[in-house]
N, C-alpha and C positions, 0 to 999 in steps of 0.2 A: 504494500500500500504506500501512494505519498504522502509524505508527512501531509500535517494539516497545514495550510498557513499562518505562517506568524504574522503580526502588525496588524495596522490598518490600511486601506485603501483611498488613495486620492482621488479616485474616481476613472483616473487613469489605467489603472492595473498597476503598476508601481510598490513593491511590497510583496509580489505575485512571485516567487522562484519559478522556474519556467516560462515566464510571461511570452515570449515570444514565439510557444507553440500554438497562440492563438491563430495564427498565419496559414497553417495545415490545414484547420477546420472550416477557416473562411471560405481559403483556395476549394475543400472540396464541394462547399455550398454554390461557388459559382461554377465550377462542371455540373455538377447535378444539377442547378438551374439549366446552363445549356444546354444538357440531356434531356431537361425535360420538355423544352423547348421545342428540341429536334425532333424528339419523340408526336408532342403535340404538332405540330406541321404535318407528320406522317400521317397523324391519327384523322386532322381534317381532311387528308386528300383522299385515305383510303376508310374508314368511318368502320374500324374494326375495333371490336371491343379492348382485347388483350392488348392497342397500345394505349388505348383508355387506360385499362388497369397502370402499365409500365409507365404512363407519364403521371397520374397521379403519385406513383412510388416513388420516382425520380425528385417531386415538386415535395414530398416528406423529406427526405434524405437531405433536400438542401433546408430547409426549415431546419431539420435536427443538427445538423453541422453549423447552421449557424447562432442558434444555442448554444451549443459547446462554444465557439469563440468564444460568444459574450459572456457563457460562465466563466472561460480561461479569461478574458481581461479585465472585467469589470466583478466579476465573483458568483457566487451560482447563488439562485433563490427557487423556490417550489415553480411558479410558471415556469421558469426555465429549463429545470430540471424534468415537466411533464413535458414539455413540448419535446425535449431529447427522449427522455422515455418513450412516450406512446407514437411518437412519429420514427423517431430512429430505432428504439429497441425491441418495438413489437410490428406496429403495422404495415413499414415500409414492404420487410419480405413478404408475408402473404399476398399482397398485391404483384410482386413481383413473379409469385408462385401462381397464383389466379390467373395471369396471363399466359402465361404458359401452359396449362390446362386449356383455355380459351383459343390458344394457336394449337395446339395439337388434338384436341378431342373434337370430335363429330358429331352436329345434333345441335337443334334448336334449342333446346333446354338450359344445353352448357353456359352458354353465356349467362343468363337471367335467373338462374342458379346460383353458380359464382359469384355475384352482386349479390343475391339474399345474405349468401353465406358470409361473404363483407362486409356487408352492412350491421351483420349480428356484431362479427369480430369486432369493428371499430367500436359500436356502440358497447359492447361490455368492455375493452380496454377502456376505456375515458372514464366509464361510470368506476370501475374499479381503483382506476389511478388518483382520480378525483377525489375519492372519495375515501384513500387510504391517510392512514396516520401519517405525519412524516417527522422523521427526527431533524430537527435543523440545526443542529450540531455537526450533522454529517454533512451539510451544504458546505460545512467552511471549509473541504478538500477541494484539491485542484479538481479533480475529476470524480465526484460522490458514485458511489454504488449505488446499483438498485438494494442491496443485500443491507446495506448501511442507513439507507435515505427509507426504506422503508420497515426494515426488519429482516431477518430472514426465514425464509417460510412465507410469509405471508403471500397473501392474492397477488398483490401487487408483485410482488419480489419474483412471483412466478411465473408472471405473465408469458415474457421470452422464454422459458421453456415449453409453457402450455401451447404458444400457437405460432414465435419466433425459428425455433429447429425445426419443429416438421412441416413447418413452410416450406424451409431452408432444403430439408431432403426431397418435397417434392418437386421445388425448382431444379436440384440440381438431377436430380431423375428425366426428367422433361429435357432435361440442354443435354444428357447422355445420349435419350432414345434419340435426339434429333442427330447428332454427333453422328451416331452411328448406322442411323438412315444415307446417311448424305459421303460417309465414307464412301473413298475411292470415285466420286463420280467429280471430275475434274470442273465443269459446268460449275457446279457449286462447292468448289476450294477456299472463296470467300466468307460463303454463308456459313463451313464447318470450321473454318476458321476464326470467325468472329464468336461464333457460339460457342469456341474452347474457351474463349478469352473472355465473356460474360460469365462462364460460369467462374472461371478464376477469377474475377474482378469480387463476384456474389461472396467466395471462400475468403479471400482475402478480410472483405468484412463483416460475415458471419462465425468464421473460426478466430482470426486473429484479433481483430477488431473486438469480436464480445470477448476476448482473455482478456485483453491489456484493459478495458473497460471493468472488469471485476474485480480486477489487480489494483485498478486504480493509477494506472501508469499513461500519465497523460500526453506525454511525449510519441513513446509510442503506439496510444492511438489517436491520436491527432493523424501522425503520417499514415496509420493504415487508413483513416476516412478518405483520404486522398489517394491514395494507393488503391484503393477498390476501387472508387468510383471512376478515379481513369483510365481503371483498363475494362473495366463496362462500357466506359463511349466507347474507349479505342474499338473494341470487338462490336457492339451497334455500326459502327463505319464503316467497319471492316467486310459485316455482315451486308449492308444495303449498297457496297459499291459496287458502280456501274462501270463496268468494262466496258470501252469501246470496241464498238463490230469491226470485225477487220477486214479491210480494205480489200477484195477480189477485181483482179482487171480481167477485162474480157479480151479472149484472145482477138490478135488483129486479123483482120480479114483483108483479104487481096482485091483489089478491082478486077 
């Protein structure tokens, strides 16, 4: 765990050990806006659900990372600490997981299903988060624990287990089976390449990112929020690039 902080705060961050890891979690608020951006562009032109799901996840991620800055520079309090919790530590992935289900399964239902089943999730995280005790003794860490800030055990404290990993496995189940649909057909080199590189982006901050997070080690995850989310665009780009058709000349013909 990191120490707690000592001193007080000018308002600046100032008194903050580590202060300057605020930087990472900005940086990865404004990818994940861009992401989510690109993603929404996609979703008006082709009006499918699953980038519905992936640009609302994208538009959490950056909300929750820019929480974290503001609790690494200016100090963490209960809003801020829910808005990282319920947007970064529980509902981002199942959305990301819901999409994925919505791209790959077949059937009218999938879709309008998947939003019920959303819709429940969100609303019981927020009522649970909201509505949990909080020690705010545990806010004056750089980076609080759910385990600390709420108890351990508790509703709250449980949440990312309850519906944050088996989001987590059925996303990364979904980006396998596509992986290895699309194996070996050179056509789509890009698509199974970009989809290795989502799912490593997703690991990066569901493995890594929730350690350093329970650890309390702000440093490093500040750099894995930015380290996941970059290599999710990088592999989303990777995925929807468009090769140019190559160029065929017609043979010449004599008079």
């Amino acid at each position: 765990m990191v120490p707690a902080r000592t001193g007080g705060c000018d308002g600046l961050g100032r008194g903050y050990p580590g202060l300057d890891m605020w930087v990472f979690p900005l940086a990865a608020a404004v990818v994940a806006l861009g992401f989510a951006i690109a993603l929404g562009r996609r979703f008006l032109e082709r009006r499918r659900p699953y980038l519905a799901a992936w640009t609302i996840s994208l538009a959490m991620y950056a909300a929750a990372s820019l929480a974290v800055a503001a609790g690494a520079l200016f100090g963490w309090n209960r809003s801020l600490f829910e808005v990282y919790w319920i947007f970064g530590a529980v509902l981002n992935v199942p959305l990301l997981a819901a999409g994925e289900v919505q791209l790959l399964a077949r059937g009218r239902l999938v879709a309008p299903v998947t939003w019920i089943v959303l819709l429940f999730i969100a609303a019981y995280t927020i009522a649970v988060t909201r509505g949990a005790a909080v020690h705010a003794i545990a806010l004056a860490e750089q980076l609080p624990s759910g385990k600390e800030v709420f108890g351990d055990g508790t509703p709250a404290h449980r949440l990312p287990q309850l519906i944050s990993i088996p989001s987590y496995l059925v996303l990364i189940a979904g980006a396998a089976w596509s992986a290895w649909q699309m194996r070996g057909r050179r056509e789509l080199r890009d698509r199974f390449t970009g989809t290795l590189l989502i799912a490593a982006g997703a690991t990066i901050t569901a493995a890594a990112g929730s350690t350093f997070a329970a650890l309390g080690n702000l440093p490093a995850f500040s750099i894995s929020l930015l380290a996941g989310v970059g290599v999710m665009f990088l592999g989303f780009l990777r995925a929807t690039r468009v090769r140019p058709e190559p160029v065929t000349r017609e043979p010449a013909t004599s008079d």
